[in-house]
N, C-alpha and C positions, 0 to 999 in steps of 0.2 A: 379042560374046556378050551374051545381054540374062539380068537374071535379075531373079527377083521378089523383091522384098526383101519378109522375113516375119518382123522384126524384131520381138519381142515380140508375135507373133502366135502362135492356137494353131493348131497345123499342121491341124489334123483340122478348120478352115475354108479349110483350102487344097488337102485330098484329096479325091477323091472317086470315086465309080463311076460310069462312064457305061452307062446301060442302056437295049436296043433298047422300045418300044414296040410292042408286037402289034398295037394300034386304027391309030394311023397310020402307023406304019414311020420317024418319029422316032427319037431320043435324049434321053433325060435322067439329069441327073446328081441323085445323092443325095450331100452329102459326107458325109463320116465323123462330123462330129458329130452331124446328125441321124439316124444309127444307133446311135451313140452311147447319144441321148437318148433314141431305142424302148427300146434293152434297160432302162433306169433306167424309164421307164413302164411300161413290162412288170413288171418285177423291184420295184415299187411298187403294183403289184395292180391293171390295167388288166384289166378282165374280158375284153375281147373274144380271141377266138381266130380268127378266121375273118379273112385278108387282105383280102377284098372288103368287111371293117366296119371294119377299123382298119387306115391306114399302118404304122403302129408295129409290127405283126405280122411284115408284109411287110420292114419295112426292118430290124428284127431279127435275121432269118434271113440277112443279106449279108455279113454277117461278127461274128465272136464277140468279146463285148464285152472280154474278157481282150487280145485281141490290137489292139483298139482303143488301148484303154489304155497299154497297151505302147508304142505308135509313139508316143502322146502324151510318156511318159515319156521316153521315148531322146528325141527330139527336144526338152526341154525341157534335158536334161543337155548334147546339141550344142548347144545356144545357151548355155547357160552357158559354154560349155568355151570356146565363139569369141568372147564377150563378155570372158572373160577375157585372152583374147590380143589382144585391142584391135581385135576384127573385129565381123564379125557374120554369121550362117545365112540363107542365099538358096536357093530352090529355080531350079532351072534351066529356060526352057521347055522342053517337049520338042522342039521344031524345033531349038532348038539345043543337044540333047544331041550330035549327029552331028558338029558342028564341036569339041568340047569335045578340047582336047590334055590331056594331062596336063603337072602342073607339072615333073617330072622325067621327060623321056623315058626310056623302058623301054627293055631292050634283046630284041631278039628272036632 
């Protein structure tokens, strides 16, 4: 099992949206901090309104900065929690979440 270690990192540079592209049929990703960072330039008086003038519009509207915020906190409290137990917070890839046991098998 391989995992990324994200040791004193902020997770919201480890999250992100992958989003299709209509021009070339692509993918790209936005992570979370830079929607993050629209809402804080929006919510600091960025005039533009219109997505086709300003990213920040766009990347905005992907998810609500409350709920940002949030993942950042819970995920700063799990790293504390696993630092204190003499560990430390890994994100998993997703290829190998499918391999992933549990530590105590369940009973079914």
């Amino acid at each position: 099992m391989v995992a990324i270690e994200v040791y004193g990192m902020n997770i919201l540079d480890a999250v992100a949206i992958s989003l299709p592209c209509h021009s070339c049929g692509g993918n790209y990703q936005v992570p979370l901090r830079d929607v993050l960072l629209s809402h804080k330039m929006l919510h600091q008086g960025c005039p533009s309104f219109q997505e086709s003038e300003c990213p920040p519009v766009f990347q905005s509207r992907l998810f609500e900065r409350g709920d940002i915020e949030e993942l950042q906190h819970a995920w700063s409290r799990l790293e504390n929690r696993a630092r204190s137990d003499g560990g430390e917070l890994v994100l998993l890839k997703a290829r190998d979440l499918a391999e992933t046991q549990p530590a105590v098998p369940t009973q079914t």
